[in-house]
C-alpha positions, 0 to 999 in steps of 0.5 A: 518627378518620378521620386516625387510620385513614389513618395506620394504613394507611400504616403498614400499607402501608410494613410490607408493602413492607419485609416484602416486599423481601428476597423481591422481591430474591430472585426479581427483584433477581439478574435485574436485576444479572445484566442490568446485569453483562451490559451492562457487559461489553458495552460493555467488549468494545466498547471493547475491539475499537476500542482493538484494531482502532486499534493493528492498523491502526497496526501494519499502517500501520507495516509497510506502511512498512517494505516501502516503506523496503526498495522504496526499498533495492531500488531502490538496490542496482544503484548501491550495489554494482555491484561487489559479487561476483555471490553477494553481490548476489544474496543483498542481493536475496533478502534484500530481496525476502524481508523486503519480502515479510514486512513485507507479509503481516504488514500484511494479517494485522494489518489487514483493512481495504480501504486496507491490502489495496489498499496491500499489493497496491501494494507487491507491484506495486512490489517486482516492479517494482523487481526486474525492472528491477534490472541482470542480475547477472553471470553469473545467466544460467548460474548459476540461484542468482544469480536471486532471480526470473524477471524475466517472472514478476516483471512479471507478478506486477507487473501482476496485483497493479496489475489487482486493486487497479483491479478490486477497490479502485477507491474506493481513490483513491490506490492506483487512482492510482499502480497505473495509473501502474503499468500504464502504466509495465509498458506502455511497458516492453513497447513497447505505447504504445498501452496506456500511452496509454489508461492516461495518458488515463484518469490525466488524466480521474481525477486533476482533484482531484489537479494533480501526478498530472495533470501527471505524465500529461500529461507521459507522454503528451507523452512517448510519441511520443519513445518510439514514434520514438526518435532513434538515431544511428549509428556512421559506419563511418569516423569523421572527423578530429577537430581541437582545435577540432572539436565534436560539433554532434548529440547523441543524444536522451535517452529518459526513463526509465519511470515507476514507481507514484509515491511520494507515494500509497502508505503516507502516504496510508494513515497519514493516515487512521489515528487515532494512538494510544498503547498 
């Protein structure tokens, strides 16, 4: 009897659960779906926002190096027109300072990522750097349409955007590396040795994991004192005869050229950190 009776309660038990069920999942089942509904949108827009920010980071990478490409154009246009007429080289500057200009701000727009803004800032600097040390067109001195830029506000764009990259992105190695490179160079450009030797001097102290960059530094600072005292030869007023077997047994020496923000440390070092992906 007793077996019979507990029988009879099971039975009566799994009767109510079944009964009850429709109404549990009335009052409590579309809770639990909407919860979980919500949960895989979630992680849906998750993913999502990482697969995006990826191919942003990439394209601004990618932008990044197109500026870089049209810097390196620039800085060839002097020796591959030179003979160019004075209209024509001034529009091939213009239109490479304007698509250089693009290609940046499109890299800051698709990215706010703190390696793409100090690499932005970078080719600003490079670019105005680049242009102002390009040769005068003829006739650009009376002629204000033959000038793309001022070459003082060029310099001084050129030195304001290396001074942000080491006041605002210093944990940036790279970019703080060349933009003090930079600096150093826009020094030497105004004569003030004393400032190129300070910015060299501390190139020497930040740059121990980097040799090359070091050695680059330690080269400028060698350097310096050509440039402070420069051997400069004079033209005789009566210059003597010269035979058949005469030689010149001086030459004068050759100044170095300036040192721009190096390659090497810009865009590439950039693209290193960012995963490649596929869209």
């Amino acid at each position: 009897m007793k077996a019979e009776r507990r029988h009879q309660l099971q039975d009566n038990t799994l009767a109510k659960v079944i009964t009850k069920a429709p109404n549990w999942w009335q009052e409590s089942g579309a809770k639990y779906l909407a919860v979980a509904v919500a949960v895989l949108v979630i992680v849906f827009l998750i993913r999502y926002r990482i697969s995006s920010n990826r191919e942003a980071e990439a394209g601004a990478v990618q932008s990044l190096a197109t500026a870089r490409t049209i810097i390196d154009e620039v800085q060839q246009q002097a020796m591959s027109s030179p003979l160019a007429p004075a209209q024509q080289q001034a529009t091939q500057r213009r239109q490479l300072y304007n698509d250089a200009n693009e290609a940046i701000g499109r890299a800051l727009t698709l990215s706010d990522e703190k390696k793409i803004a100090a690499e932005a800032l970078l080719a600003k600097g490079d670019l105005a750097w680049e242009l102002a040390n390009l040769p005068a067109i003829p006739g650009a001195a009376t002629q204000p349409t033959l000038q793309v830029r001022d070459p003082k506000e060029l310099i001084s764009n050129a030195n304001e955007a290396y001074q942000t990259i080491l006041n605002n992105y210093a944990d940036q190695t790279y970019a703080s590396i060349a933009a003090r490179f930079g600096l150093a160079a826009l020094a030497e450009n105004k004569r003030d040795f004393d400032a190129a030797k300070s910015q060299y001097e501390k190139l020497a102290l930040e740059t121990k994991d980097f040799p090359a960059y070091q050695q680059l530094a330690a080269d400028r600072l060698k350097k310096l004192d050509e440039l402070r005292h420069p051997v400069i030869l004079a033209t005789p007023a009566t210059m003597p005869a010269m035979t058949s077997s005469s030689m010149p047994t001086t030459q004068a020496l050759s100044i170095p050229p300036l040192v721009a923000a190096p390659k090497g440390a810009t865009t590439r070092a950039v693209a290193a950190t960012v995963p490649t992906t596929h869209p």
